[in-house]
DODOLUM-652032 format. One line per field, with one value per residue (C-alpha): residue number from 1; residue in one letter; x, y, z. Coordinates in steps of 0.1 Angstrom, whole numbers, padded with zeros to 4 digits. Layout:
BEGIN
num = NUM|...
residuo = a|...
x = X|...
y = Y|...
z = Z|...
This chain:
BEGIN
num = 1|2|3|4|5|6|7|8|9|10|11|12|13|14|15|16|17|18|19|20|21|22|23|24|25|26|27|28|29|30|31|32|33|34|35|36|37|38|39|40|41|42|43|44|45|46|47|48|49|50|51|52|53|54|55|56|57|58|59|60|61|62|63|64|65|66|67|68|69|70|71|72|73|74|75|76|77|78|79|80|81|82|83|84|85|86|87|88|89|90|91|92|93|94|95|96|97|98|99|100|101|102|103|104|105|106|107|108|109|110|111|112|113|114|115|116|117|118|119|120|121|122|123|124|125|126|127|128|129|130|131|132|133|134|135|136|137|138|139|140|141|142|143|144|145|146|147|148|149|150|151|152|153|154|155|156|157|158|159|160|161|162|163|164|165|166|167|168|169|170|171|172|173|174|175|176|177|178|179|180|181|182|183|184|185|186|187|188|189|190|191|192|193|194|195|196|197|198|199|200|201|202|203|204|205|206|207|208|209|210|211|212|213|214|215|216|217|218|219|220|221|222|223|224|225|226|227|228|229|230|231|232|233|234|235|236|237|238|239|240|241|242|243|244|245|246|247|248|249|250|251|252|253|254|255|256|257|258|259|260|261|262|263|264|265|266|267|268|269|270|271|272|273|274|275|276|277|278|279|280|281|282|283|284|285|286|287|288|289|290|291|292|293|294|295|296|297|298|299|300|301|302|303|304|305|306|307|308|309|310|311|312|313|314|315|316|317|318|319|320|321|322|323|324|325|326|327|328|329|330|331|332|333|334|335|336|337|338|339|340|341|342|343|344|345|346|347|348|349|350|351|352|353|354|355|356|357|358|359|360|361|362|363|364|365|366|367|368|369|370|371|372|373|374|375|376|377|378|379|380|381|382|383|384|385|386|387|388|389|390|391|392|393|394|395|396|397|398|399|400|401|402|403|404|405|406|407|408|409|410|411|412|413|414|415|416|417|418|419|420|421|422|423|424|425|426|427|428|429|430|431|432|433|434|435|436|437|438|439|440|441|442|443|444|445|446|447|448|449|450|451|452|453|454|455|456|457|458|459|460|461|462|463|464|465|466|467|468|469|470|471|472|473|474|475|476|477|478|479|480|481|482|483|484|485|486|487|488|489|490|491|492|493|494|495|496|497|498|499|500|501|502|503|504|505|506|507|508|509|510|511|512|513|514|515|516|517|518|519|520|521|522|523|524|525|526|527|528|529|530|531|532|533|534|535|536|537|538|539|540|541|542|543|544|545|546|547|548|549|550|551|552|553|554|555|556|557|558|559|560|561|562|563|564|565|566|567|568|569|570|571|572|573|574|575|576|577|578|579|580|581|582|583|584|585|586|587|588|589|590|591|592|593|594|595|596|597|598|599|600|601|602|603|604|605|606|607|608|609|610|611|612|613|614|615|616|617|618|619|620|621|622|623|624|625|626|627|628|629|630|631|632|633|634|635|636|637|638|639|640|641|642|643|644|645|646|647|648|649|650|651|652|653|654|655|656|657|658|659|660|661|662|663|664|665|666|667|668|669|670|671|672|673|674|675|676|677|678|679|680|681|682
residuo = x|x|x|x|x|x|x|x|x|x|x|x|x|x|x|x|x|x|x|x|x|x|x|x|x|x|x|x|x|x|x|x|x|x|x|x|x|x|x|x|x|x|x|x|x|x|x|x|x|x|x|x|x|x|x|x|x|x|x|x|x|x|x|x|x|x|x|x|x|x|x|x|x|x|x|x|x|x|x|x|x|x|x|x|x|x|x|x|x|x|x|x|x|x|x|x|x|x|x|x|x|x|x|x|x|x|x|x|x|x|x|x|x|x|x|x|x|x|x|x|x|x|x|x|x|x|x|x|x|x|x|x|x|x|x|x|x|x|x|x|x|x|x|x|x|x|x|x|x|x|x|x|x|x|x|x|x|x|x|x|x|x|x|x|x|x|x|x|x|x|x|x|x|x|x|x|x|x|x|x|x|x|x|x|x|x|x|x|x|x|x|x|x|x|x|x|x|x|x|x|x|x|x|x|x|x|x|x|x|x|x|x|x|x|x|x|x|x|x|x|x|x|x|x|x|x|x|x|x|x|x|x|x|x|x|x|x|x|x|x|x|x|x|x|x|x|x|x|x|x|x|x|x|x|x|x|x|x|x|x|x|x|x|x|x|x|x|x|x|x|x|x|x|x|x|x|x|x|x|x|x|x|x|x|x|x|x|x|x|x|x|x|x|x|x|x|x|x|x|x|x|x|x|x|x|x|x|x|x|x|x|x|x|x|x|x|x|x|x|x|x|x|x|x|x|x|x|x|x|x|x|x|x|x|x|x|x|x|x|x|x|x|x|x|x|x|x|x|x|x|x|x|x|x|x|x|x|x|x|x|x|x|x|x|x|x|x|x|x|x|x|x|x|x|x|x|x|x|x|x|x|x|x|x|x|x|x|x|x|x|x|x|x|x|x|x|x|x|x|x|x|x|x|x|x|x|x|x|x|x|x|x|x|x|x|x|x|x|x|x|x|x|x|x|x|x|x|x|x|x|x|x|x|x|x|x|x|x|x|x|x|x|x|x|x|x|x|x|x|x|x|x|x|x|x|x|x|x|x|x|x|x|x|x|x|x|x|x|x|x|x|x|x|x|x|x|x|x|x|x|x|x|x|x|x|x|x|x|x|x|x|x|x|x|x|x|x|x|x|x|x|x|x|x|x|x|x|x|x|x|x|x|x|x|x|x|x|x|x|x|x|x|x|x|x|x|x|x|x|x|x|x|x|x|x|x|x|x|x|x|x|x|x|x|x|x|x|x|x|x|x|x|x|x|x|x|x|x|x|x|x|x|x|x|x|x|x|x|x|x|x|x|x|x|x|x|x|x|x|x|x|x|x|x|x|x|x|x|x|x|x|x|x|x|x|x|x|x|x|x|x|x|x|x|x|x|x|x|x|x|x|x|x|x|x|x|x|x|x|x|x|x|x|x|x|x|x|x|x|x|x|x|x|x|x|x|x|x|x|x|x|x|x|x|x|x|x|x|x|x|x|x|x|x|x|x|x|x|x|x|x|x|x|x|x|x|x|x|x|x|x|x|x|x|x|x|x|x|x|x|x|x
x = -0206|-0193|-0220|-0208|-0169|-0182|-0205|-0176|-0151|-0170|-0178|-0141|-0134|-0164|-0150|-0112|-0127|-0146|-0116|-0096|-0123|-0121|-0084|-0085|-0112|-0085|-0056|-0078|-0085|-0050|-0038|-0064|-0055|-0018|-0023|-0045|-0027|0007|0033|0049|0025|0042|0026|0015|0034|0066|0085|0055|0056|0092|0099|0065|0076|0116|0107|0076|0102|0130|0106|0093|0127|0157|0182|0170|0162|0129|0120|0128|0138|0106|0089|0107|0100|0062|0060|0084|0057|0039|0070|0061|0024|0011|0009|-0018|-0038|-0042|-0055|-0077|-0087|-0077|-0058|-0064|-0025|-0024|-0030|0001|0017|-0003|-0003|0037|0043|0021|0032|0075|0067|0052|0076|0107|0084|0086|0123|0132|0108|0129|0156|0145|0135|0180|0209|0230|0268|0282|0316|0312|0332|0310|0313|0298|0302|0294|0281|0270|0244|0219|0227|0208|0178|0184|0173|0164|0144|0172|0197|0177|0176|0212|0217|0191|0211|0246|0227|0207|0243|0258|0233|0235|0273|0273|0248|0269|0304|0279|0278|0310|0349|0368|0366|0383|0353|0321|0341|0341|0305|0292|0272|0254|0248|0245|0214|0198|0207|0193|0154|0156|0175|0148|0118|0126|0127|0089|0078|0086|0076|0041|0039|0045|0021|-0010|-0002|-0030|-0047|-0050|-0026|-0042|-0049|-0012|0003|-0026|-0015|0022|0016|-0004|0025|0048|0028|0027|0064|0072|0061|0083|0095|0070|0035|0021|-0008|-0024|-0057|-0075|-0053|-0022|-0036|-0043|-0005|0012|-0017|-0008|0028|0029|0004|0018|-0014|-0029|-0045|-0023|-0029|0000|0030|0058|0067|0101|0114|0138|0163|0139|0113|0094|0066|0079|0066|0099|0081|0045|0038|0027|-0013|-0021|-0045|-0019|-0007|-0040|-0048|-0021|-0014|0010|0048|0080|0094|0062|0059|0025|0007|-0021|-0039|-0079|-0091|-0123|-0138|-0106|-0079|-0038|-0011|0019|0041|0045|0034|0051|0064|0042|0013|0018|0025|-0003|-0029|-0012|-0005|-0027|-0069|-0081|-0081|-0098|-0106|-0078|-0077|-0040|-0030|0002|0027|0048|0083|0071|0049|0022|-0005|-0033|-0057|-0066|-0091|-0077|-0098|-0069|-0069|-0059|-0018|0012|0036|0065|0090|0090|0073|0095|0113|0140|0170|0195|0231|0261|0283|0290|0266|0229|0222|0188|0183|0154|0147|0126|0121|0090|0068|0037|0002|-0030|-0045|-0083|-0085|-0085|-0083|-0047|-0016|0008|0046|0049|0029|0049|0078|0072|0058|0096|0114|0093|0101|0141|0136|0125|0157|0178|0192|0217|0218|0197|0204|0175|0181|0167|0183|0165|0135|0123|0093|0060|0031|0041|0020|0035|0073|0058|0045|0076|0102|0079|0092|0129|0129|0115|0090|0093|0093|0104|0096|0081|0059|0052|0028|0021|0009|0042|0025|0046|0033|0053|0050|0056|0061|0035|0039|0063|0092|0110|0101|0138|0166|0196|0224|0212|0221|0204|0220|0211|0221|0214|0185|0168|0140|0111|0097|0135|0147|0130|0130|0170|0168|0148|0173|0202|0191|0186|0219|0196|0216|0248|0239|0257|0259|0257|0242|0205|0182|0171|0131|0115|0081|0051|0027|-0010|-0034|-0064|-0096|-0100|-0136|-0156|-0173|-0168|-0162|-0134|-0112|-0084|-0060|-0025|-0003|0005|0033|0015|0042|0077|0090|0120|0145|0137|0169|0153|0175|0160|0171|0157|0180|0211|0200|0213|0247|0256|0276|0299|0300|0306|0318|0296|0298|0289|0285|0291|0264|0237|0203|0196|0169|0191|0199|0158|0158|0127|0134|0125|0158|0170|0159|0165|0134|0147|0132|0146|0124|0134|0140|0166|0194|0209|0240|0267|0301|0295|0289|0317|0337|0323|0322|0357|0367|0346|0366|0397|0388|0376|0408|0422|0393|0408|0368|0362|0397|0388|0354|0371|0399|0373|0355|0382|0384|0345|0350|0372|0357|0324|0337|0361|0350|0344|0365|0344|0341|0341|0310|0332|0330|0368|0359|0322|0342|0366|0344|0321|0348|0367|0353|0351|0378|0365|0332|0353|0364|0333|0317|0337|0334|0298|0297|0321|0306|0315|0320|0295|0261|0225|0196|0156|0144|0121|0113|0087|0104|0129|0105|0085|0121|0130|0098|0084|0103|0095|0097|0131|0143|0126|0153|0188|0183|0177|0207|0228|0220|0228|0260|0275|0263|0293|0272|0252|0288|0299|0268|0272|0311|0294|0267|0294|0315|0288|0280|0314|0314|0284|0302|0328
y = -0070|-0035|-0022|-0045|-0038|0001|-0010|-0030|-0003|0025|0005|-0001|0036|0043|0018|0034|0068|0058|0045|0072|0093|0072|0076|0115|0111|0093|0116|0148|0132|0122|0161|0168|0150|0157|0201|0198|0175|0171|0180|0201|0203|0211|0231|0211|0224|0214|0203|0178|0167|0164|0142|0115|0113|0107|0086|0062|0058|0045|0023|0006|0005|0013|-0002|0010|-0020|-0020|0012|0023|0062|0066|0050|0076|0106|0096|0098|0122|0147|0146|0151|0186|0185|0161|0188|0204|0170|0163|0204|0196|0163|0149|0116|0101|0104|0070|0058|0064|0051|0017|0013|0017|0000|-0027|-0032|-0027|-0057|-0082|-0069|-0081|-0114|-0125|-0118|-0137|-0163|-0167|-0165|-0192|-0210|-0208|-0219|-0198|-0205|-0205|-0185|-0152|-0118|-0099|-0078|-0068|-0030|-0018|0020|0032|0056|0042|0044|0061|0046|0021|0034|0000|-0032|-0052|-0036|-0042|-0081|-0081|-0070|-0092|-0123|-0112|-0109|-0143|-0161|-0141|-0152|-0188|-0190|-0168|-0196|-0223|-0207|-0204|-0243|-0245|-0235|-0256|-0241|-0267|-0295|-0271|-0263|-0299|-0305|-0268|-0284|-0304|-0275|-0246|-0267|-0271|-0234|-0223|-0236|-0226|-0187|-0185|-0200|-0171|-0143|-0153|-0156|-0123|-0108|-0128|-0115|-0074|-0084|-0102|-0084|-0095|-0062|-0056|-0039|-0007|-0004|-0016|0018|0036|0029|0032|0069|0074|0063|0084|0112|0109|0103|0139|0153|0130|0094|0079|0092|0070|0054|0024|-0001|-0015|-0049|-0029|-0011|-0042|-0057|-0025|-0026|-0066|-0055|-0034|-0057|-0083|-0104|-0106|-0129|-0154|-0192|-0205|-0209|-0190|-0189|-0183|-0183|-0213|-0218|-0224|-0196|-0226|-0213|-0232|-0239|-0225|-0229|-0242|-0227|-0251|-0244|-0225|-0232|-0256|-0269|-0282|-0301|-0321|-0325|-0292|-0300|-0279|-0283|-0281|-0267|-0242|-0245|-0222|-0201|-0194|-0164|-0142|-0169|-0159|-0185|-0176|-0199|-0200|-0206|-0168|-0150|-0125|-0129|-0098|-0112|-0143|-0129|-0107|-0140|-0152|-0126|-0101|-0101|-0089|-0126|-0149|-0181|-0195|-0227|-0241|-0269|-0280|-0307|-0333|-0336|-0375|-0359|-0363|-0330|-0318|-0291|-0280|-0249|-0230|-0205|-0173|-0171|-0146|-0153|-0138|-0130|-0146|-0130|-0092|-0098|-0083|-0113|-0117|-0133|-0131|-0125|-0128|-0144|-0131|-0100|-0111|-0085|-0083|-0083|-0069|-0072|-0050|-0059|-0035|-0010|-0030|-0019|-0032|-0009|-0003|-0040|-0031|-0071|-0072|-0059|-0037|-0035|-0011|-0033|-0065|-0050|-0039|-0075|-0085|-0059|-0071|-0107|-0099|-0077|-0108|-0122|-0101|-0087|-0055|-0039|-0041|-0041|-0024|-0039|-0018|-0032|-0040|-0022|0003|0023|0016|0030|0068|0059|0028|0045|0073|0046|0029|0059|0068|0040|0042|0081|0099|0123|0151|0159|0134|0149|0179|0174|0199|0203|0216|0253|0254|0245|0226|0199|0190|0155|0145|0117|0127|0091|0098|0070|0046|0011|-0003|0023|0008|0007|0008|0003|0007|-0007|0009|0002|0024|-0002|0016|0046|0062|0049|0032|0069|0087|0065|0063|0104|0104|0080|0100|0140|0124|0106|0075|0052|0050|0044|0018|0009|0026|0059|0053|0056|0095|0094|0118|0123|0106|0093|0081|0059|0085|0071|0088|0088|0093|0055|0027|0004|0030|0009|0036|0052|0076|0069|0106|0120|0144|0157|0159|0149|0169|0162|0179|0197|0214|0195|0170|0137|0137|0132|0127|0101|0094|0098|0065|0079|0048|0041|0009|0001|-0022|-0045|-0021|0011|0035|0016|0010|0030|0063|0090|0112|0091|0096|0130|0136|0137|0164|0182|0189|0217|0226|0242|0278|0260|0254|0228|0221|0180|0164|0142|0115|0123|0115|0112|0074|0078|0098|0069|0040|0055|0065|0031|0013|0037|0027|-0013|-0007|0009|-0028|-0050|-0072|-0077|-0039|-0030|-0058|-0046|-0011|-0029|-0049|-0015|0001|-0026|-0026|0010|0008|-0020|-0003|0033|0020|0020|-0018|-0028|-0046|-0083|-0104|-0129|-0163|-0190|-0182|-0144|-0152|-0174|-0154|-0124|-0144|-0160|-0125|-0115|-0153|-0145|-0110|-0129|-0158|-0131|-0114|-0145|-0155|-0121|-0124|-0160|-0156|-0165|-0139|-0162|-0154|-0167|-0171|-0182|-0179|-0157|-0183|-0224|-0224|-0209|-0238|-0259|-0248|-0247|-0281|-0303|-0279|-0287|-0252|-0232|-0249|-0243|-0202|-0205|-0219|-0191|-0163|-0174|-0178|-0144|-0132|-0148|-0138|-0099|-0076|-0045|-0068|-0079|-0042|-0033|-0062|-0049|-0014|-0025|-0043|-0014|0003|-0023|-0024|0011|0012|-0015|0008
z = -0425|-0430|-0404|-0382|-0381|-0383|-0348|-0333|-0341|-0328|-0294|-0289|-0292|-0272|-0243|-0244|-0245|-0211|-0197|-0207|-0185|-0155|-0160|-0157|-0130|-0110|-0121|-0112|-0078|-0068|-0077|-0055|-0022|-0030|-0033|0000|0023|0009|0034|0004|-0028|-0061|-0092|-0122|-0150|-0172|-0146|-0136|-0171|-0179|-0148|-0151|-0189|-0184|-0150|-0170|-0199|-0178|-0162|-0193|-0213|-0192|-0214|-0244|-0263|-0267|-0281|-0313|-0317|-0341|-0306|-0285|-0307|-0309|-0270|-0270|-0285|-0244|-0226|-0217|-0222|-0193|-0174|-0199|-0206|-0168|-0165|-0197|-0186|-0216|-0211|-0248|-0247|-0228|-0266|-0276|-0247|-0244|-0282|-0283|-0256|-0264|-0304|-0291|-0263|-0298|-0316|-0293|-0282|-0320|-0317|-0289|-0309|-0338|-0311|-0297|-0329|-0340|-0334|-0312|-0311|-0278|-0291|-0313|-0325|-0306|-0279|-0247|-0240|-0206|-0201|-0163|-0193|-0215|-0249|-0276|-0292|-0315|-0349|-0364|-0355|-0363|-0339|-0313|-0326|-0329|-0290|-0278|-0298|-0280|-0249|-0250|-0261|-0231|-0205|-0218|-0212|-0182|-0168|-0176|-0160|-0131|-0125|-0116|-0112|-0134|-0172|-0187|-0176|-0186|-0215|-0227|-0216|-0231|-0261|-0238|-0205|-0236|-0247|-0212|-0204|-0236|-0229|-0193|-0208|-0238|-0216|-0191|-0215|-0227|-0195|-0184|-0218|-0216|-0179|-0191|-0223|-0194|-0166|-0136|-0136|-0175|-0197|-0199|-0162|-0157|-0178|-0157|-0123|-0134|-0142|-0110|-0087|-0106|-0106|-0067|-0066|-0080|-0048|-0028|-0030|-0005|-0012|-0039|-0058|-0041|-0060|-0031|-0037|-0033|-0005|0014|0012|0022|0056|0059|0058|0086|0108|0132|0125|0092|0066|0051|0037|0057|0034|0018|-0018|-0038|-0076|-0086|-0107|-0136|-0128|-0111|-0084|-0055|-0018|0001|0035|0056|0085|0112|0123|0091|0064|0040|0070|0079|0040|0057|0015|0007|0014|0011|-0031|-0040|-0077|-0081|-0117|-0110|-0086|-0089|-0066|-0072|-0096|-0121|-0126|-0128|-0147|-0129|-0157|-0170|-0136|-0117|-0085|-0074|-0086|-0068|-0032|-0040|-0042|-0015|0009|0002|0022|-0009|-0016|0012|-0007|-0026|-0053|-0061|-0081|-0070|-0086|-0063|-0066|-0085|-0110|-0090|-0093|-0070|-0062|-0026|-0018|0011|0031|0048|0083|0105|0119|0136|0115|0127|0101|0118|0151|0181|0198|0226|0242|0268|0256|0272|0297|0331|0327|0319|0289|0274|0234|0217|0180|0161|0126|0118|0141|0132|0143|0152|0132|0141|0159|0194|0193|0184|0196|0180|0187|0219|0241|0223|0236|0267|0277|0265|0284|0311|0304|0304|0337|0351|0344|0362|0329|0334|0308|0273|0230|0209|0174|0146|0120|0084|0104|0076|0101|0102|0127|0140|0176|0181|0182|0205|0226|0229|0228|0262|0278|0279|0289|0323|0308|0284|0241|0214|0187|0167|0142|0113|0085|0057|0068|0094|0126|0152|0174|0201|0210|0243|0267|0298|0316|0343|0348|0327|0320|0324|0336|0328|0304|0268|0229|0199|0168|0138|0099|0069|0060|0096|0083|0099|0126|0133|0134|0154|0184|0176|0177|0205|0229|0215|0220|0259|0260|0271|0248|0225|0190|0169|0136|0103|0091|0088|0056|0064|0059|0083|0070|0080|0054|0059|0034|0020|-0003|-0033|-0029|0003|-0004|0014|-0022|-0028|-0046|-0052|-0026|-0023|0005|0010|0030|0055|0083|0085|0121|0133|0164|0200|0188|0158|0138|0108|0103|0069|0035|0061|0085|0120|0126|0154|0181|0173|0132|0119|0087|0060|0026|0002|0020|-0008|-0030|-0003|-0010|0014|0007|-0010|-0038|-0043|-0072|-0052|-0019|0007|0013|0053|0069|0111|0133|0151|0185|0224|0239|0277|0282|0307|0292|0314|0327|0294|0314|0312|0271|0265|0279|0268|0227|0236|0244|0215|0192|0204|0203|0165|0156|0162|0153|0121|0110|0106|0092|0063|0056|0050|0026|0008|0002|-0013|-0037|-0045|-0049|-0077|-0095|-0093|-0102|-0132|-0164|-0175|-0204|-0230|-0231|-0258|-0260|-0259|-0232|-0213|-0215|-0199|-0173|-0165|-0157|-0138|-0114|-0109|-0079|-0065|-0043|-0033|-0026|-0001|0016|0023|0029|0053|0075|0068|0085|0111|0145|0176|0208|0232|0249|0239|0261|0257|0282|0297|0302|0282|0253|0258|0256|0226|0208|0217|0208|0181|0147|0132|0159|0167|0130|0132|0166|0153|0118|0145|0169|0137|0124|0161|0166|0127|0136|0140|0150|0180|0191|0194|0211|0237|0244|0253|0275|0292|0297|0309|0334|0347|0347|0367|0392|0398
């Protein structure tokens, strides 16, 4: 018996020491294709170290209440000697991490359990105290129990102030709603412990890849660790066709797996079985079964979005109790979701709109179309139409293929640069436009939010360095750099990548619209704006810079610009939408940037906080929803048609038109074109 435990114990350690190998093996790999193609590599050393440990610890405990300090200090031991294992190819220091991590994750799971297992009051002395810093690590086990009670009695009345607006009603019904919340609280606070615990790709190889993408983010926010998986959803994600079984999946209010939507002609469509409420149990894919009931919603869309996974099992439950399995087989699609579409807009002037919601590429299938030629058979569409002048939405649209925005920035201009690219070694390519002629000439916007990045920015640089179009909206994200997808190994089974940022892209001005973004020529005010993500909240990101260049290119004449932003300013200075947004910011501003006062854990203090932005929220809301008065027509019959006898596509319609119609930055844009049109006409 003895020799046996000694033989078991000493295969384990044999099997972590291999995987601890492989580990390095990737790590020394990834250092490699970061130092040689990295648009700026960085030295390993302590500053390498310091930032992967601080950055992996945040990740895995950012509130502090699952490490102990003893936890902390043991970890704490590798804060500034990464560096040195990954030179010494030594990773046995994932140990410590998975092996802490690991034993802090059972330890709070059998605290939640005995949680779970009690009765929890639904009024207490405590207190809530609110700190925009973590506090320190708690020093003992039951501290940490402690919090996780006040919290789990917090989220449980918090839920129930949720259901409605009179107090005095949940507070007579609170037994009965604190007992319901309580199993749907507790239940959720298992399921995501049991999801970090049995993670789909193994525990170990979970902390593994976690330390690869940060390792990758030190150099600069974008470049990053991909498994093949991984590698094939960020590809499907920037495709206009890809693999998909035909449906769409959300969350519910009870952590349910639920079918939020089936796509007409698809693979669930066709069982003629699958219908919309829908709960999912389980998902079998590459002979290997998945319960629902503790999954994440990554590892979900993953099965089902990803074409790592072709052949897909689910057994479903009916809203009657009534459960079944279908096998579904992927099938290529269009992606209706960020595919470029159009409409007319307007009244007495015919104005084209264009949306954009991703630069999408066919990739190496010469088979498929990417999103230039997508919209140039929609500008050509609206020219059909008699359209006079035409909105470019970029809005939301994050980047995506570099040669797809070249294509398409050649379009709107005559002929010349649009952009200079520069790597690593400080050599300048000038890209350039060599197609003489324009594919429409006349009056343009382009509408841009800080949600627009990449791809989005650079054809927004491009049309305003010519003065080809005004530029409307908010400041945009500020991510010039170009990344591309590199295998690890040479093989064609390569099964790990790094999305690596290779080239930074600059203006034909010099200038950089990286960290500060695009500057609109006419700036409109959003929800939020102080709060809303850019590159330079990123501790990582590649600072600005400005080329010492003077390219020659032709800018269209800008008296009619100067006029027409002129005139937009002045009909902003009155517009009762934009001055509330500003107001409402203010107030956001100081609620966010106060210090909260602590709140005591009882059911009126819960309520109270809950409902004290209810009227801040009507407010927004009712901006948010407010429809601007003004025309929208499909560009063709057959569009029409499709709308009106196809139940989906007529449903994909009314959400578009609504979303168009509620837009204050699209309604701006229309009041330029028009003044350029009438401009033009005089």
């Amino acid at each position: 018996m003895k020799k046996f435990i000694a033989l078991a114990l000493l295969f384990s350690l044999n099997t972590k020491a291999q995987n601890y190998e492989k580990a390095c093996d990737v790590f020394s790999k990834v250092n490699n294709v970061l130092q040689s193609r990295h648009f700026d590599p960085k030295p390993i050393d302590d500053s390498l170290s310091v930032y992967v440990f601080n950055t992996v610890m945040e990740q895995l405990d950012d509130n502090h209440t699952l490490f102990l300090q003893e936890d902390y200090d043991k970890l704490a031991l590798h804060k500034y000697k990464l560096d040195d294992h990954l030179k010494n190819k030594d990773c046995s220091f994932f140990d410590d991490f998975i092996t802490t991590y690991k034993k802090a994750l059972n330890r709070n799971k059998k605290m939640i359990e005995e949680l779970t297992a009690s009765n929890l009051p639904y009024s207490t002395t405590d207190t809530i105290f609110y700190s925009k810093k973590a506090y320190p690590y708690n020093t003992e086990a039951g501290k940490i129990k402690k919090y996780l009670r006040k919290k789990m009695i917090f989220d449980v009345l918090e839920d129930v102030a949720k259901l409605g607006k009179n107090k005095d009603s949940l507070k007579t019904l609170l037994p009965e709603l604190g007992k319901q919340s309580k199993d749907k609280i507790t239940e959720s606070y298992l399921c995501k412990i049991n999801a970090l615990l049995e993670p789909t790709e193994g525990f170990d190889d979970s902390m593994y890849n976690r330390f690869f993408s940060v390792f990758c983010n030190y150099f600069d926010p974008h470049s990053t660790y991909f498994n093949y998986s991984e590698k094939s959803s960020f590809i499907s994600g920037v495709s206009s066709e890809k693999y998909s079984l035909g449906l769409y999946v959300s969350r519910n209010e009870k952590e349910e797996i639920i079918i939020e939507e089936v796509v007409p002609g698809g693979p669930a469509y066709k069982t003629y079985k699958i219908d919309k409420g829908d709960q999912i149990l389980e998902l079998t894919a590459n002979d290997k079964a998945y319960s629902v009931s503790c999954a994440v919603m990554e590892a979900i869309n993953d099965i089902v979005f990803s074409d790592n996974y072709k052949n897909v099992k689910i057994t479903l439950r009916k809203k009657d109790g009534t459960i079944y399995s279908v096998e579904l087989e992927k099938q290529i699609m269009k992606s209706e979701d960020h595919s470029v579409y159009s409409y007319i807009l307007g009244d007495t002037n015919p104005i084209g709109y264009i949306k954009i919601p991703s630069f999408y590429s066919a990739f190496d299938n010469t088979n498929l179309k990417g999103c230039a030629e997508d919209v140039a058979k929609e500008v050509l569409k609206l020219k059909e139409q008699n359209i006079q002048g035409l909105i470019i939405d970029l809005q939301y649209n994050g980047g995506g293929s570099i040669d797809e925005v070249i294509n398409m920035a050649g379009m709107f201009i005559n002929f010349g640069p649009l952009s200079i690219m520069s790597n690593k070694n400080g050599y300048n390519n000038i890209i350039k436009d060599y197609n003489r002629g324009m594919l429409y000439h006349g009056p343009m916007v382009v509408v841009v939010n800080n949600f627009s990045a990449s791809a989005s920015e650079f054809f927004a640089g491009v049309m305003q360095d010519y003065k080809r179009a005004v530029i409307v909206g908010n400041t945009t994200m500020g991510k010039a750099s170009m990344q591309t997808i590199l295998p690890l190994n040479a093989k064609s089974n390569n099964q790990d990548f790094v999305k690596v940022t290779i080239d930074k892209f600059y203006r034909i001005t010099g200038k950089s619209s990286q960290y500060n973004g695009i500057v609109p020529d006419v700036p409109l005010p959003d929800f939020f704006e102080k709060f809303l993500p850019r590159e330079s909240t990123y501790p990582t990101a590649i600072k600005n810079d400005t080329l010492n260049v003077k390219l020659k290119f032709r800018q269209m004449p800008d008296m009619a610009l100067n006029k027409v932003i002129a005139m937009s300013k002045e009909r902003l200075a009155t517009d009762t939408s934009f001055i509330a947004i500003k107001a409402i910011n203010k107030r956001i501003n100081t609620l966010y940037d106060d210090v909260k006062a602590p709140l005591p854990i009882t059911f009126d203090a819960i309520f109270d906080d809950v409902h004290a932005m209810d009227e801040l929220w009507s407010e927004i809301n009712l901006l948010t929803t407010k429809e601007n008065d003004f025309n929208i027509n499909a560009i063709s019959n057959s569009s029409k048609e499709i709308i009106a006898t196809d139940d989906f596509h007529k449903s994909i319609n009314e959400y578009k038109e609504k979303s168009l119609k509620t837009d204050r930055y699209v309604y701006e844009g229309l009041n330029i074109v028009n003044d350029l049109i009438n401009m033009k006409k005089h």
